[in-house]
C-alpha positions, 0 to 999 in steps of 0.5 A: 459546530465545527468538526475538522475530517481526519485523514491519515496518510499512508506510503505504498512501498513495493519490494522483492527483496533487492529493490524498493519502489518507494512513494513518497507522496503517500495516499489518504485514506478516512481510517485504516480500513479506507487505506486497507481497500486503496492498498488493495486497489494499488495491488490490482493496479500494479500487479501485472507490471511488477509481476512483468518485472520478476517474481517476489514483489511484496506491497508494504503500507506503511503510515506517516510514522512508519509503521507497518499497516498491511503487507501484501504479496502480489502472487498471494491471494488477496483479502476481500 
């Protein structure tokens, strides 16, 4: 028998409200908890690069439609 994987796609956008660094390749994760960890994972990577750049950036994951999966501060704690 044969079963095809599913993989969703998501984009991270940054923002602070006056520019958008948006990714237009996208990441892909198994389920939404899978995109959740690399959101947070992107999050870490990018933190101190953006933060360099000025206060307010905000990670907005959104899936191949559009919508909004997870937003998340870079200043704000993250969840675990």
């Amino acid at each position: 028998m044969y079963y095809e994987s599913y993989l969703m796609r998501c984009y991270l956008y940054w923002t602070n409200g006056d520019e958008t660094i948006r990714d237009d390749h996208g990441i892909e994760a198994s389920d939404r908890k899978s995109a959740r960890q690399l959101a947070i994972q992107a999050v870490v990577e990018r933190r101190a690069a953006l933060a360099a750049q000025g206060a307010g950036w905000t990670l907005v994951a959104v899936d191949a439609a559009g919508a909004i999966l997870f937003i998340f501060p870079l200043d704000a704690e993250l969840p675990s």
